[in-house]
C-alpha positions, 0 to 999 in steps of 0.5 A, a space after each residue: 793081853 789079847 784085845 778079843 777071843 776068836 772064840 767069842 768073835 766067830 760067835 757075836 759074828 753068827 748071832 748078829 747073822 741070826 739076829 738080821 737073817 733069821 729074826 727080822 731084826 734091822 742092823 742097828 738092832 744087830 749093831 747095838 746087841 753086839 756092843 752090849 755083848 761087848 761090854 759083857 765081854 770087857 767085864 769078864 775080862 774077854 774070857 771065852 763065852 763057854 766059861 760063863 757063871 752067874 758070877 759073871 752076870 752079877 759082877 756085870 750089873 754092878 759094873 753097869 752101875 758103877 760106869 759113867 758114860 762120856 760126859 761122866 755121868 752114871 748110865 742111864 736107867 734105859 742104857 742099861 735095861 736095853 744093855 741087859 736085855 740085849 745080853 740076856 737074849 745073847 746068852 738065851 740064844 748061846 745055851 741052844 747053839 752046839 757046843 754051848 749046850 752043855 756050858 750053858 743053862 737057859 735058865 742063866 739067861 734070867 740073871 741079866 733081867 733088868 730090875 723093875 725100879 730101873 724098868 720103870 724108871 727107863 719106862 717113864 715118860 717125860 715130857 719134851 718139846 713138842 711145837 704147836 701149828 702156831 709155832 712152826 708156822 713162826 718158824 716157816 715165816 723167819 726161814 729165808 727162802 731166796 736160794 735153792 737149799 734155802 727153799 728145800 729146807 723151808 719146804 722140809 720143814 712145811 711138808 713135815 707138818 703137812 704129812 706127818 712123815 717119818 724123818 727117814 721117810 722125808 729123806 728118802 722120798 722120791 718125787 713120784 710118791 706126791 701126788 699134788 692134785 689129789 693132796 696125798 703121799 705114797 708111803 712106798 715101804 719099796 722106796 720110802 723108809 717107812 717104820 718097818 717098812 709100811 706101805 700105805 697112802 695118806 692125805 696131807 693133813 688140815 693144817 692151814 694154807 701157808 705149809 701147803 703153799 710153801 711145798 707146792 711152790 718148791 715142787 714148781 721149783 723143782 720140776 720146772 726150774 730144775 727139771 726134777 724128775 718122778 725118780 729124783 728124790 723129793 729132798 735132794 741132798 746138797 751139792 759140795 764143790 770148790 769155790 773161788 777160793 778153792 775150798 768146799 762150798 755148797 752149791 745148790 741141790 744134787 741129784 742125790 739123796 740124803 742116806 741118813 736122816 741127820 741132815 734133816 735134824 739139823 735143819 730142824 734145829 737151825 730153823 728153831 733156834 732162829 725162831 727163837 724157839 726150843 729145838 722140835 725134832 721132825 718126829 714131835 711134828 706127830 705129836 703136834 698133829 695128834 694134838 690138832 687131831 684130839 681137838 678137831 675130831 668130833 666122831 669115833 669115825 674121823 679120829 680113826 681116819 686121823 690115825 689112818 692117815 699117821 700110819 697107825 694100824 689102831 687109833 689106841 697107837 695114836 691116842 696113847 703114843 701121841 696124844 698125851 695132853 701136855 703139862 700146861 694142859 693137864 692143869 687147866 683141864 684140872 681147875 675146869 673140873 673142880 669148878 662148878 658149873 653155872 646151872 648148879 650141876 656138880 664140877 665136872 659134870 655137863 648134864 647135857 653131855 650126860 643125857 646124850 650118853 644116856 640115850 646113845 646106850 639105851 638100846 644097849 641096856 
């Protein structure tokens, strides 16, 4: 039996190219269409994209629901919604290309819609991990910091809290996109992997002397010891070369930078679990400053200004993506308010608060 359709091939090859040339699509989206439309394919047992009948679609969904994943588990609710989804616009885009019209109605697109139990469940949010100022501050102090990489890894993990950078942008900063008299970041979107590539400037966030400290040494360092350059890469990937014994070892930094952000996970990881804290991944360090910022902002203004400066067009991103108050909090919060308060007021209610709102409105009224 053939393991593919050349038929089917030449087409998942055409819609990866629209989906990357056409629709702006980056090609992990493209990567990850094709592997959905190629768990559709073994459903149907390879059979030509031109033979296609609901049929198909329904035996597909039961299929989705009856497959376990590597660690023999049923799937995901989300795999399967983002798996749905991906062959839905497949075969939306298929019934409009020549040839396929006639096989195809758009209207079969609709029988992979996801349903709405898994898309809420796929939807849901749960609560992870997300480490206070307090807490990666105890993570920097147990970090060892004698040997370059060691100071590269220490000073990663201080400018993550410092920027609030994205982890693919902390891979593939360059060292001309500081600027350490005037404390701020050159979010490059020509140079920096930015989400979407963004370009815009922030400035490094109020979060206590001892991260900043950290970084400016390891700039010093750098520049100065190791004669790093505006192009050099901020956070140079580890040089590899032969030991004594022959073998491969790390060597200090290269001129090179990361092409992926794995590494820098993995220095996350290591640097927590020696804290003796849970694993805190470099985008959760954007909710810790959310949270910092829900509590040391006072006007609509400097709130606005917090959110600017994590690359957010609108303060809502912020508040709604990143801010969401955590379980521990959301109980104590709860109890304030069914408590009453000590001038006779109603729980929950701050009568001086109130007056002040009162007369903020009044020209309004």
């Amino acid at each position: 039996m053939s393991k593919y359709c050349s038929e089917n091939e030449k087409m998942k090859r055409a819609y990866a190219l629209f989906l990357e040339a056409a629709d702006g699509k980056q090609s992990s989206t493209a990567d990850a269409a094709l592997r959905a439309i190629e768990r559709f394919e073994k459903s149907t047992g390879l059979a030509p994209f031109k033979k296609f009948h609901i049929e198909q679609a329904r035996s597909f969904r039961l299929d989705l629901s009856e497959e376990t994943g590597p660690s023999g588990k049923s799937l995901s609710a989300s795999t399967m919604v983002s798996t749905l989804k991906h062959v839905h616009r497949f075969i939306l885009w298929l019934s409009r290309e020549p040839g396929y019209r006639a096989a195809i109605n758009a209207n079969d697109a609709a029988y992979f819609t996801p349903s709405n139990q898994d898309k809420r469940i796929a939807a849901a949010r749960r609560e992870k991990p997300v480490a206070s100022v307090d807490d990666i501050s105890r993570v920097l102090s147990a970090m060892p910091c004698k040997t370059d990489i060691e100071q590269r890894n220490r000073a990663l993990v201080a400018f993550a809290l410092v920027s609030g950078a994205r982890d693919g942008a902390l891979a593939s900063f360059r060292l001309k996109h500081i600027d350490i008299e005037a404390k701020t970041v050159f979010q490059d979107g020509r140079d920096v992997r930015t989400k979407a590539r963004k370009t815009f400037t922030s400035d490094f966030f109020p979060v206590g002397p001892e991260p900043l400290a950290i970084f400016v040494d390891y700039l010093a360092m750098l520049r100065d010891e190791l004669g790093f350059g505006p192009d050099d890469p901020l956070f140079p990937a580890t040089h590899i070369g032969r030991g004594a014994d022959r073998g491969f070892e790390a060597q200090g930094l290269s001129r090179g930078a990361w092409t992926t952000a794995e590494p820098i996970r993995e220095i996350f990881r290591n640097a927590f679990a020696a804290a003796g804290l849970s694993y805190a991944n470099p985008h959760s360090f954007r909710k810790t400053l959310a949270r910092l910022g829900q509590r040391i902002c006072k006007t609509p203004e400097s709130w606005k200004a917090w959110s600017q400066n994590l690359g957010h067009e609108s303060e809502a991103t912020t508040f709604v993506g990143y801010g969401e108050v955590p379980r521990h909090r959301q109980a104590e919060l709860m109890v304030e308010l069914g408590t009453p308060r000590g001038d006779g007021s109603p729980a929950g209610l701050d009568m001086a608060a109130l007056r002040a709102l009162v007369k903020s409105v009044e020209g309004f009224v």
